[in-house]
N, C-alpha and C positions, 0 to 999 in steps of 0.2 A: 184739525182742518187747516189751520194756520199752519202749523209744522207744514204740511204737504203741499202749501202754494209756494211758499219760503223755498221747499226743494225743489218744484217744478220751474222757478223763475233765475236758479239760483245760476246752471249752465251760462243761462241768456246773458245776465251778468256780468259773468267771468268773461266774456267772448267780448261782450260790449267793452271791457273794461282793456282786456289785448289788444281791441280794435283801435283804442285812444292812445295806448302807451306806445305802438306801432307808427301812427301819424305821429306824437310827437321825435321820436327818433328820427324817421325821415325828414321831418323840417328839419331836425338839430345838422343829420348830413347834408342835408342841401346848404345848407348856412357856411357849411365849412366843407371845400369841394377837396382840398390836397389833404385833410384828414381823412377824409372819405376815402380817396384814392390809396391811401397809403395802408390800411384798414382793411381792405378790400385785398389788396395785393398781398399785404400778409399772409392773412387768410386764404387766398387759392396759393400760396406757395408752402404753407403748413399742413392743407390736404393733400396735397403733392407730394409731402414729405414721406406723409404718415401712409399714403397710397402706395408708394413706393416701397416703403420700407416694409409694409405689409407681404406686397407682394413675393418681396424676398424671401421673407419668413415662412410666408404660406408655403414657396414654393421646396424651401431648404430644410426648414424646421415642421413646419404642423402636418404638411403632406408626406408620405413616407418615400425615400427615393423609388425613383422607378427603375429598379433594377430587380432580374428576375429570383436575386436572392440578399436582400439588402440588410437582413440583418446579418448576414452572414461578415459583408464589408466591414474596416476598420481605415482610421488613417493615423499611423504613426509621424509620431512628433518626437523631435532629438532635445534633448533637456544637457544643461549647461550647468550644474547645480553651486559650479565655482561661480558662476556671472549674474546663477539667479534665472536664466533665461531657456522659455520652452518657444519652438519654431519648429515648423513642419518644412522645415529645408536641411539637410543632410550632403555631405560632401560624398564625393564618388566613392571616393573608395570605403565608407564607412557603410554609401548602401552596399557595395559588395560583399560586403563584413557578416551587415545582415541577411543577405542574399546565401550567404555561404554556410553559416553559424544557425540560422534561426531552426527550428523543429516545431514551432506551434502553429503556422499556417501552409496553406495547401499551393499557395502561391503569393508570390512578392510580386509587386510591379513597381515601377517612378514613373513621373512625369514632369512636367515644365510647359507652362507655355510660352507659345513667342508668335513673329509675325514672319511673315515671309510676301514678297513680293513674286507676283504671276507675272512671266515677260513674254510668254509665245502666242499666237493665235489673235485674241484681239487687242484691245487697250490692255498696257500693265493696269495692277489691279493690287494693290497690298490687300492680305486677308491675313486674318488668325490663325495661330496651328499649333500644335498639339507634338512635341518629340515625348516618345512613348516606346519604354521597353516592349521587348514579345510579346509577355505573357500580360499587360496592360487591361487590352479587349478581352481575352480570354477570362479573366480575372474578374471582370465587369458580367460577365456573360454578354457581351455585345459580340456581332458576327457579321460582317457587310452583307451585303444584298446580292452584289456582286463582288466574285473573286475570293480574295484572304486574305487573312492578317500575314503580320511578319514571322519570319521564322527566329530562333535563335542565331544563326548565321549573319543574319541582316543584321543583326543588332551588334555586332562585333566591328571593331576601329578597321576601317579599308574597306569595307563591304560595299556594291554597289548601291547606287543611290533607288529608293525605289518609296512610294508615297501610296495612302489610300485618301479619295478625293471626298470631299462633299457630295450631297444630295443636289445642292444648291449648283455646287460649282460642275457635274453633270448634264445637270440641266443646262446652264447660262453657259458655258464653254464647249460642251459635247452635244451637247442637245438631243441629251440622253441615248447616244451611240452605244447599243450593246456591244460593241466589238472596241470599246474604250479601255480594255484593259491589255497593256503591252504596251499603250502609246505612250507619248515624252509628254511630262511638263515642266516646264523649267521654272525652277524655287529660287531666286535670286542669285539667277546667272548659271545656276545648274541644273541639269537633263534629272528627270527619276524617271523611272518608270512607276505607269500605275500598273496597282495590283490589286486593287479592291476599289468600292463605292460604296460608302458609309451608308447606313440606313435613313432615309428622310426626318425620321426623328431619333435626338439623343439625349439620354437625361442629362438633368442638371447636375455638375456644373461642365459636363463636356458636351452642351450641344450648340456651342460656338464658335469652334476649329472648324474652317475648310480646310484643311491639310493636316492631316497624322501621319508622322514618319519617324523610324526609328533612331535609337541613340541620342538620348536625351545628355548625355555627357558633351555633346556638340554643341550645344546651345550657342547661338552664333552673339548672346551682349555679354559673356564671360570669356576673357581671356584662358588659356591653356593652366596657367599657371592661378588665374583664381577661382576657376571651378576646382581645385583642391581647400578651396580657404571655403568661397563660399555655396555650392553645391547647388543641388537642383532636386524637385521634387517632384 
């Protein structure tokens, strides 16, 4: 009988006893206001941390890409074994190397990204973009919505200039004009034509380029002469 009051009162107790060890904490932070504050601030910037960094992970690592065939993807990395050093950036003519030499995949692509500035139609506008061989999208299984990817032609040194647009930037600049394809936009001082319109959603990590366009060996923050040194991926 004792045993079973001892357990019935024993919760109440414990609750009682958090309730007291609670008030004296908060007096203790009242008493001291710039520890409190600094405590505090800690703490929502370490869940922020940890929020974030989650996020990441969930969206890169625990979640599986969203691509229509993701284990099939790979990303090669150039290894330097005199310097010790592995880097998923490669010099031009070495992916062409691979591009020309390899026989174990069904398609190669590169990429890079960079920014470009919007100057026609409303306010200039710098956005994210994306220089990206032919076979790129194809390679992804991605397909615009409207229009087409590039061809192998487009992707060769002299080719006309020609761009596929955002979801976003359709909307806010075209305001979603189905007959947007053919028209100019100019990418930092230069005309492309569009030729497609990205699908409103892209996986991670390419669904943050408004502008994908080809010849990633252009890359406009390398000079001519150090996109041989240091390359593009």
């Amino acid at each position: 009988m004792g045993r079973t009051l001892l357990s019935a009162h024993f919760p109440l107790r414990f609750f009682r006893t958090m309730l007291s060890d609670l008030r004296f904490a908060l007096r203790l932070l009242a008493k001291n206001p710039g520890f409190t504050a600094v405590a505090v601030l800690t703490m929502a910037v370490a869940i922020g941390a940890n929020t974030a960094l989650f996020s990441v992970m969930n969206a890169v690592m625990l979640r599986p890409l969203d691509f229509p065939q993701p284990d099939a993807i790979v990303r090669l990395w150039a290894r330097n074994a005199e310097r010790n050093l592995d880097n998923p950036v490669v010099t031009w003519d070495k992916w062409k190397l691979y591009r020309s030499e390899q026989t174990v995949f069904s398609r190669l692509a590169i990429s890079v990204f960079n920014t470009a500035t919007i100057t026609d139609g409303n306010e200039p506008e710098q956005v994210p973009t994306l220089l990206a061989s032919a076979d790129f999208l194809p390679l992804l299984g991605l397909t615009p919505q409207l229009g087409r990817t590039f061809t192998a032609d487009e992707d060769q040194e002299g080719a006309p200039a020609v761009a596929l647009i955002s979801h976003r930037i359709w909307e806010t600049r075209y305001h979603r004009d189905p007959q947007v394809l053919g028209q100019k936009i100019t990418l930092d001082g230069v005309p492309a034509d569009i030729i497609g319109v990205l699908p409103p959603r892209l996986p991670v990590p390419f669904n943050t380029p408004d502008i994908i366009q080809p010849r990633p060996y252009e890359v406009s923050f390398l000079a001519p002469a150090a996109r041989q040194m240091a390359g593009v991926w």
